[in-house]
C-alpha positions as CSV (number, residue, x, y, z in Angstrom):
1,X,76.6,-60.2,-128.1
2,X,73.5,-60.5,-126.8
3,X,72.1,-57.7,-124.2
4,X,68.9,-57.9,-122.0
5,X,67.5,-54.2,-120.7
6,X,65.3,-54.8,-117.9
7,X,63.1,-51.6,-117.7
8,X,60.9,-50.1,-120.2
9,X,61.0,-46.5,-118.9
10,X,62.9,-43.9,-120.2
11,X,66.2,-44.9,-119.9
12,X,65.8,-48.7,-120.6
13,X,64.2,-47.8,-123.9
14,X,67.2,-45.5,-125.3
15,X,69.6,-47.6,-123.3
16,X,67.6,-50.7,-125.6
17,X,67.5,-48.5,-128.9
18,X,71.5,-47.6,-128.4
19,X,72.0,-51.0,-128.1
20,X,70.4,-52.5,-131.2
21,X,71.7,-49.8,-133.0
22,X,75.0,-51.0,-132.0
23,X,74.4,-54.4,-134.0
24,X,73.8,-55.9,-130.5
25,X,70.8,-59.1,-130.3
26,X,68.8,-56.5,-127.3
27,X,66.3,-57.9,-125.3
28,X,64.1,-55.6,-123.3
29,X,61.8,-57.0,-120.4
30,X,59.0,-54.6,-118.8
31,X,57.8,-56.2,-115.7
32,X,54.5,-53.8,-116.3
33,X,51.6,-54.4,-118.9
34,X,53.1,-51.4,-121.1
35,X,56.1,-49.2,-121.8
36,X,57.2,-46.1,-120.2
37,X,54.3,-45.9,-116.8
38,X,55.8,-43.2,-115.6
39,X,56.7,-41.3,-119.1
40,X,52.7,-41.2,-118.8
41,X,52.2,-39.1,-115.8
42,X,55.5,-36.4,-116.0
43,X,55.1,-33.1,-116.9
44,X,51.0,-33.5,-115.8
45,X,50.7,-36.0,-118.8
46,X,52.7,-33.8,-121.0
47,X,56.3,-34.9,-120.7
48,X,58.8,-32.2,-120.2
49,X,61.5,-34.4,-122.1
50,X,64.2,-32.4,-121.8
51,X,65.8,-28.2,-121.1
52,X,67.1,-27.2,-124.9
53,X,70.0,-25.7,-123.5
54,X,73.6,-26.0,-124.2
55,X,75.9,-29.4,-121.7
56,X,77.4,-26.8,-120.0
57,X,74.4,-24.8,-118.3
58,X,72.7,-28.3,-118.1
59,X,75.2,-29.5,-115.8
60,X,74.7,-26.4,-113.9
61,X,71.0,-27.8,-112.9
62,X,72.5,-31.4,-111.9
63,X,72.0,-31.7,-107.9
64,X,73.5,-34.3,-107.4
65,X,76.4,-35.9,-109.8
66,X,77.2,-33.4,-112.0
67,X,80.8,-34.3,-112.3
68,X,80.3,-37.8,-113.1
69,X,77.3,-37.1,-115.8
70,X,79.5,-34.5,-117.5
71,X,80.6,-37.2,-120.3
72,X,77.4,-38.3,-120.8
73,X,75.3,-35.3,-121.3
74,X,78.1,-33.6,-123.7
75,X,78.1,-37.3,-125.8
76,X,73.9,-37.2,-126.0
77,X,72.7,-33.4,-125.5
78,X,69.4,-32.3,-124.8
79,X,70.2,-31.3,-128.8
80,X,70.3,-34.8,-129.2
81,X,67.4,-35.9,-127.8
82,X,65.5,-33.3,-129.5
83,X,66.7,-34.7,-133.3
84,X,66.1,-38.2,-131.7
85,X,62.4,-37.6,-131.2
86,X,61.9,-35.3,-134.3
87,X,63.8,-37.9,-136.3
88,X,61.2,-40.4,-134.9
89,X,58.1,-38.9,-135.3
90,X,57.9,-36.5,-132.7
91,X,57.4,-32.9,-133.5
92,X,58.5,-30.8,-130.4
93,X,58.0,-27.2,-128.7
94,X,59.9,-25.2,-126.2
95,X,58.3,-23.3,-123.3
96,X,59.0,-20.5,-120.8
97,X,62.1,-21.8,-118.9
98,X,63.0,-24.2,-122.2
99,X,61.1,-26.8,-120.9
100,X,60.6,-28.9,-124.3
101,X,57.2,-30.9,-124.8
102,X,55.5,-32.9,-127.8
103,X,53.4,-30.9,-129.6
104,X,50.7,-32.7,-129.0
105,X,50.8,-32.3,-125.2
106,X,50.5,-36.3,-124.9
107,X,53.4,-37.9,-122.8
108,X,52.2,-41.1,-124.7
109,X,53.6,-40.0,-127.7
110,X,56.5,-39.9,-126.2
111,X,56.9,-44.0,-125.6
112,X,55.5,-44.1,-128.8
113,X,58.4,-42.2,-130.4
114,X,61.0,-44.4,-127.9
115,X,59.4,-47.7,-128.9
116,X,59.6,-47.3,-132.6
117,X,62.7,-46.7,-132.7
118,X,63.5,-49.7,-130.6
119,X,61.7,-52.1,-133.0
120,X,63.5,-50.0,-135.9
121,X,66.5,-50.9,-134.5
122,X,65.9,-54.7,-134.2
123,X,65.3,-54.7,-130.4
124,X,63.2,-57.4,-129.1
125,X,60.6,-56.1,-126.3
126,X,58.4,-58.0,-123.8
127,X,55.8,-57.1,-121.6
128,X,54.5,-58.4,-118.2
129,X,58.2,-60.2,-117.4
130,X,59.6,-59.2,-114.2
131,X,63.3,-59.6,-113.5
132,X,63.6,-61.9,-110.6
133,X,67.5,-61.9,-110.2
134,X,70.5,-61.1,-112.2
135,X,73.1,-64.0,-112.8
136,X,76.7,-63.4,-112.1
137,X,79.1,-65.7,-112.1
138,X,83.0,-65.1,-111.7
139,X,82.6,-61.2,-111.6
140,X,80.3,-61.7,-114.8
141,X,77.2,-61.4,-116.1
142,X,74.9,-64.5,-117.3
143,X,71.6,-63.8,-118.0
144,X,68.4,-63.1,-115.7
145,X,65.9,-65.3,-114.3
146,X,62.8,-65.0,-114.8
147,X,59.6,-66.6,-113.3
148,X,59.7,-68.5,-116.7
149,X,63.7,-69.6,-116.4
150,X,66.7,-68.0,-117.3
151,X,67.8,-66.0,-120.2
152,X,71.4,-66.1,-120.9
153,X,73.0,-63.0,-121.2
154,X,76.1,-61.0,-121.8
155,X,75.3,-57.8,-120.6
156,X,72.5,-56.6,-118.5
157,X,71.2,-53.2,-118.4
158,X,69.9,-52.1,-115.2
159,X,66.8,-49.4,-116.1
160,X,64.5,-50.3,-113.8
161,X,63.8,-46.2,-112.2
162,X,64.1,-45.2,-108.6
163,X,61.2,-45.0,-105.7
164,X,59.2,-42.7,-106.8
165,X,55.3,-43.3,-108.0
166,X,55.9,-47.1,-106.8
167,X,52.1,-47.7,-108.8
168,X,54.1,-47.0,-112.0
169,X,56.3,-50.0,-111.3
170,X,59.8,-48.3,-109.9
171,X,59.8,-50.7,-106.7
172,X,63.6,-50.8,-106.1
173,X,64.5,-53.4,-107.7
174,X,67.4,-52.0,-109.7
175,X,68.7,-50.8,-105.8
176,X,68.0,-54.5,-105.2
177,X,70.7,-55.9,-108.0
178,X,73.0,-53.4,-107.3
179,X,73.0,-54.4,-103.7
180,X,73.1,-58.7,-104.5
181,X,76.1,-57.4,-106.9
182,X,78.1,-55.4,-104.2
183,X,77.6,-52.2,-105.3
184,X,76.9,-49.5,-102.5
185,X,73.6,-48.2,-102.7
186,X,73.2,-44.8,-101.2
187,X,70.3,-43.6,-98.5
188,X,67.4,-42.9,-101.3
189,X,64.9,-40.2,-100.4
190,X,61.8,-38.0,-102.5
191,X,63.4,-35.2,-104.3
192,X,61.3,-32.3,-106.4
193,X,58.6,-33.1,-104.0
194,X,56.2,-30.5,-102.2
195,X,57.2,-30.1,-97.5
196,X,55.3,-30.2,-94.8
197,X,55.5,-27.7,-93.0
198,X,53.8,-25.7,-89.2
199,X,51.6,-22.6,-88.8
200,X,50.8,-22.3,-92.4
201,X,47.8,-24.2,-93.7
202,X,45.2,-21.8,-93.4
203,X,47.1,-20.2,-96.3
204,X,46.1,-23.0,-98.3
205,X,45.4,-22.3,-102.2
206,X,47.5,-19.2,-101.9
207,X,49.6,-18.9,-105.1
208,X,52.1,-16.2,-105.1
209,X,54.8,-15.0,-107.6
210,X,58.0,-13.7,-107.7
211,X,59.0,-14.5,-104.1
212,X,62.2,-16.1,-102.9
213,X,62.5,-18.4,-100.4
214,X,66.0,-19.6,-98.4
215,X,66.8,-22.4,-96.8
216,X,69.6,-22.0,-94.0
217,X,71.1,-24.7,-91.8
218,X,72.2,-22.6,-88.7
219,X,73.9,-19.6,-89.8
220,X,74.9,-21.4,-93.2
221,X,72.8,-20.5,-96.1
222,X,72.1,-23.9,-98.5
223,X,69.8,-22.2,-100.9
224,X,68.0,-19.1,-102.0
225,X,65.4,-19.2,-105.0
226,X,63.0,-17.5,-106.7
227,X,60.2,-17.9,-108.2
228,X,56.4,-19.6,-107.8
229,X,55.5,-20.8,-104.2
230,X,51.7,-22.5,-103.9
231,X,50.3,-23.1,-100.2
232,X,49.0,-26.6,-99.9
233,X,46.9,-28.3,-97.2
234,X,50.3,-30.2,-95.6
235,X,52.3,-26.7,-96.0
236,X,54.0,-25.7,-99.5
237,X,54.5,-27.0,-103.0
238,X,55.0,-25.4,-105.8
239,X,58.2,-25.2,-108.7
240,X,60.2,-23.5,-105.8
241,X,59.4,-25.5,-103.2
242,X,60.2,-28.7,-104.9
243,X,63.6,-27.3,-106.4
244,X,64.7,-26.0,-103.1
245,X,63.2,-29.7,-101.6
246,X,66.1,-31.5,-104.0
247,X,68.9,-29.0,-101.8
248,X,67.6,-30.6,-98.6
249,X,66.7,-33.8,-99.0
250,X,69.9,-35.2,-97.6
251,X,69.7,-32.9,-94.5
252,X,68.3,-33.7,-91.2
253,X,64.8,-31.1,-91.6
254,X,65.3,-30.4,-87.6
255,X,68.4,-28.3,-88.8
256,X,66.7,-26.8,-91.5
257,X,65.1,-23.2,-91.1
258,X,62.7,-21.9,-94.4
259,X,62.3,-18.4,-95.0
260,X,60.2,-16.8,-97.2
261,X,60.8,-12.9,-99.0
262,X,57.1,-11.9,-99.8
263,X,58.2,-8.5,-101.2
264,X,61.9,-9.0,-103.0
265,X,61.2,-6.6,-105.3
266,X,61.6,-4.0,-102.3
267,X,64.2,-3.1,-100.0
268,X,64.2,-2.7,-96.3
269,X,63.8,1.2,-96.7
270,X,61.6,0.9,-100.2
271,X,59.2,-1.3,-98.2
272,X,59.5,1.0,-94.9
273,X,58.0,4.0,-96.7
274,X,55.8,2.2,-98.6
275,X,54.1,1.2,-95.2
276,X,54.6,4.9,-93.2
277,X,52.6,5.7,-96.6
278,X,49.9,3.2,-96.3
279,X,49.5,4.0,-92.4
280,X,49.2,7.5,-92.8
281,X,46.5,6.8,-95.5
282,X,44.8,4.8,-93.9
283,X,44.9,5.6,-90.3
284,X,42.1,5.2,-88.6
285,X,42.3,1.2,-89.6
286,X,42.5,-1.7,-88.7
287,X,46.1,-3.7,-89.8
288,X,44.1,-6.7,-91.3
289,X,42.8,-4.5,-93.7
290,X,45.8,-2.2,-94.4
291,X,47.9,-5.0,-94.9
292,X,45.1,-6.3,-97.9
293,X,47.1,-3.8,-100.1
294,X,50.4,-5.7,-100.0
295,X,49.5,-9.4,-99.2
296,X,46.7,-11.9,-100.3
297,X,44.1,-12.1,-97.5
298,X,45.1,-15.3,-96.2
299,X,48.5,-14.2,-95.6
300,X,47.6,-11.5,-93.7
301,X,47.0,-13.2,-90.4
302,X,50.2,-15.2,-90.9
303,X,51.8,-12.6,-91.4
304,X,50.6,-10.0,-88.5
305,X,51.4,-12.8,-85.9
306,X,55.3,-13.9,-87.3
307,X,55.2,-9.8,-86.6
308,X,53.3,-10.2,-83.3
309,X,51.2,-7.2,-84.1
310,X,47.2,-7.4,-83.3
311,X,45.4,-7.9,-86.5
312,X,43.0,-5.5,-85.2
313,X,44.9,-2.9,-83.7
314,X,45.1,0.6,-85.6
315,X,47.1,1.8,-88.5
316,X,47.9,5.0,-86.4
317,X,48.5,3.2,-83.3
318,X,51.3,1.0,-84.7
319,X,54.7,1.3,-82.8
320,X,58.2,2.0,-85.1
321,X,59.2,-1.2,-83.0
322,X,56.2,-3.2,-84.5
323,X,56.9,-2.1,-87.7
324,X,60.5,-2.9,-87.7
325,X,59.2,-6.7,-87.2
326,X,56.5,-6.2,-90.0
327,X,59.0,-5.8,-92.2
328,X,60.9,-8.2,-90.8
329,X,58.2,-10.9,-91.5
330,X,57.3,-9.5,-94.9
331,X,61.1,-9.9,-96.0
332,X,61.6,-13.0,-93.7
333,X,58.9,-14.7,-92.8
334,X,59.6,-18.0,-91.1
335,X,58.4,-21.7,-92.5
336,X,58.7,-24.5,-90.3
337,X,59.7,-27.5,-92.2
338,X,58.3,-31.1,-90.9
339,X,59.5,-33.2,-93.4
340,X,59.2,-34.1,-97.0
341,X,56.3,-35.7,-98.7
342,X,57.0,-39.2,-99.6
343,X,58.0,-40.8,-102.6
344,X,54.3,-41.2,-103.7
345,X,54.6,-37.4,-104.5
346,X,58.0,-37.1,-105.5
347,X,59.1,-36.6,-109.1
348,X,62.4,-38.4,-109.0
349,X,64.8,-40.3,-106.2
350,X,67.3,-39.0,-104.7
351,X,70.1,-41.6,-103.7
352,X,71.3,-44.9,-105.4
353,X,74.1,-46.5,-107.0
354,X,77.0,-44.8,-106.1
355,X,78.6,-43.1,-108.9
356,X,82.2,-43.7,-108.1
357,X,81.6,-47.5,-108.4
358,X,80.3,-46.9,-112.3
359,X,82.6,-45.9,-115.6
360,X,80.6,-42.7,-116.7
361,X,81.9,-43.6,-119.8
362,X,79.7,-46.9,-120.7
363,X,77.5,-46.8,-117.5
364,X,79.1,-49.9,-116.9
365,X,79.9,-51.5,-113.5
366,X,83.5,-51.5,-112.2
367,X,82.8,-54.4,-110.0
368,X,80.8,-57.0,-112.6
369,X,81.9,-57.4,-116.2
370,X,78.4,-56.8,-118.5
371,X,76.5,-55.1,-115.6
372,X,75.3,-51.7,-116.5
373,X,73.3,-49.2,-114.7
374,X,71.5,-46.1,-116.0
375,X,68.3,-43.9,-115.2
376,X,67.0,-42.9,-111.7
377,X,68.7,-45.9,-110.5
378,X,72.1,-44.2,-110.3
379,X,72.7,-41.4,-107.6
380,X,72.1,-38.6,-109.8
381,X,69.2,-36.2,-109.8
382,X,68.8,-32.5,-111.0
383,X,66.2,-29.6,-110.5
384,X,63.1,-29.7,-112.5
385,X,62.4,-28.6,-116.6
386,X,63.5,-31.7,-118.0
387,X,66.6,-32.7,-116.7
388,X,65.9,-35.6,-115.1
389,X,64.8,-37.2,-118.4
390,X,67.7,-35.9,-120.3
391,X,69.6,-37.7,-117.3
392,X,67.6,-41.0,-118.4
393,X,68.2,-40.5,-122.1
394,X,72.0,-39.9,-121.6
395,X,72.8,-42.3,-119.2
396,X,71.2,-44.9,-121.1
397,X,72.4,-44.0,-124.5
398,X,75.9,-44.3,-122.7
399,X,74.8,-47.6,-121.5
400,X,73.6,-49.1,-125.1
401,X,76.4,-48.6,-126.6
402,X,78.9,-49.5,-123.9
403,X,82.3,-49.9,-125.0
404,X,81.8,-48.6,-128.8
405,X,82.7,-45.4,-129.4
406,X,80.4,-44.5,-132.1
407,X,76.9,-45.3,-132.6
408,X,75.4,-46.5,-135.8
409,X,72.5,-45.2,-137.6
């Protein structure tokens, strides 16, 4: 049998290895000059390749398709991954949050790792041929054509990534084949990505810690994190932000309210006496200075008008009323969300093939006999630390090997 992957990106090339493993002739065509484009640029050129914890509390960081990946992750772990690369060449350590990363801190060597094992296995790769069309005939796959002819096939792996960082080559296409095969391909939108957002960019650069920030449509409360929060130049970014950004991606942002708990740490009445303390030390001045003792100074401002309290007025002079909505701002302080930065900023896609059209089994299309999807191109996506490319290296491993139940060495 023969296959043809079309994608070298992280899925396509386990999905390729899997498959050439399996005793299959594999093919894989890049459209790009190299493998793995985007490998190069996640983690900040490091490549967080996966969360070394257990199916179970992987699954728990799934967004989106949890239910339908559950077969898949438990079949290739993020403990298989990890022997995979180590196996290959790659030596491997775990960071805060069990992020997992070559030891060299060069996403490079993670292709590298992918790609000999590939031509280990007896897959055939080539560069610079882009996919124009997938052949189907009766409900079946046939090959792909190419700008150079056909290539008869019998299966065809779809790996070809979602939207995001179109420069690295993920262009839709795969949403493209799905579509021209009648699958359904869901809205696709920027997930893990930083929002715009009003009234706060002259808090730009501001990094704070150990906050917590909620998202609530109406009285309904979608999500409440914590952790790191950066102030950006369009509004806010940083590993909270584009968690909490993968919870409301699929919402209209006009129903969307942010808010953001600078002090979480302290209760209403902890923080209450902790300002009567700082007022009555500090009288005689002026609340943009007082404040400088519980918030960065470029908060401060922000801060003093979600409160409406004059940043000038006097320690002293402040009202129990004002201070009520001081603390109110300090626990609550409002965020305006625009919209989402675009998929030139986003780490993943959000949106694709839909899931119930796929056996989550072999990855394999319950429409077309030999069509198989796996990687970004599905409608799956998950939180950052490395499940996304666990996602990839499941799904494709899934999709390698097909109908075979056991994969050989």
């Amino acid at each position: 049998m023969r296959k043809i992957v079309v994608g070298g990106g992280a899925s396509g090339l386990m999905a390729a290895y899997a498959a050439a493993s399996c005793g299959h002739e594999t093919l894989l065509l890049e459209k790009n000059e190299k493998l793995g484009k985007k490998i190069y640029i996640t983690g900040k050129g490091r490549c967080n390749l996966t969360n070394d914890c257990p199916p179970d509390e992987f699954l728990q960081n799934v967004v989106h398709g949890a239910k339908f990946l559950t077969g898949a992750i438990y079949r290739f772990s993020p403990a298989d991954t990890m022997k995979f690369m180590e196996e290959n060449g790659l030596s491997l350590k775990t960071e805060r949050g069990m992020r997992v990363f070559p030891v060299t801190d060069h996403a490079s060597d993670v292709t590298k790792a992918l790609e000999a094992a590939c031509r280990r296995a007896g897959a055939e790769i080539r560069l610079n041929t882009e996919v124009l069309k997938i052949q189907i005939a009766e409900n079946c796959v046939r090959g792909v054509l190419t700008r150079d002819g056909l290539i008869p096939a019998d299966a065809v792996i779809v790996a070809t990534g979602g939207l995001s960082y179109s420069s690295t080559g993920s262009t839709g296409d795969g949403y493209r084949f799905a579509a021209e095969a009648g699958h359904t391909v869901t809205d696709c939108v920027p997930s893990l990505t930083g929002i715009e957002a009003d009234g706060v960019t002259e808090a730009q650069g501001i990094s704070l810690k150990n906050v917590v920030l909620t998202a609530k449509q109406g009285e309904k409360t979608i999500s409440s994190r914590f952790g790191e929060l950066l102030f950006t130049h369009y509004g806010i970014s940083g590993p909270l932000t584009l968690s909490l950004s993968a919870e409301i991606n699929r919402i209209p942002l006009s129903e969307v309210s942010l808010y953001l708990d600078l002090k979480p740490a302290l209760d209403i009445k902890t923080l209450d006496e902790r300002l009567l303390k700082d007022f009555s030390e500090r009288a005689n001045e002026q609340m943009k200075s007082v404040l400088r003792g519980l918030l960065p100074k470029g908060l401060v401002a922000l801060v003093l008008r979600a409160a409406n309290i004059d940043a000038e007025k006097q320690a002293n002079a402040v009202t129990r009323e004002e201070r009520k909505r001081l603390i109110e701002a300090l626990k609550s302080f409002p965020i305006r969300p625009k919209k989402l930065r675009g998929f030139s900023e986003a780490v993943v896609t959000s949106g694709g093939v839909a899931l119930r059209e796929i056996d989550p089994k072999t990855m394999q299309s319950k429409k077309i006999k030999g069509l198989y999807f796996c990687g970004e191109v599905l409608d799956a996506d998950a939180y950052t630390g490395g499940f996304n490319l666990q996602i990839a290296f499941s799904t494709g491993y899934a999709a390698g090997i097909g109908d075979k139940s056991v994969l050989t060495q």
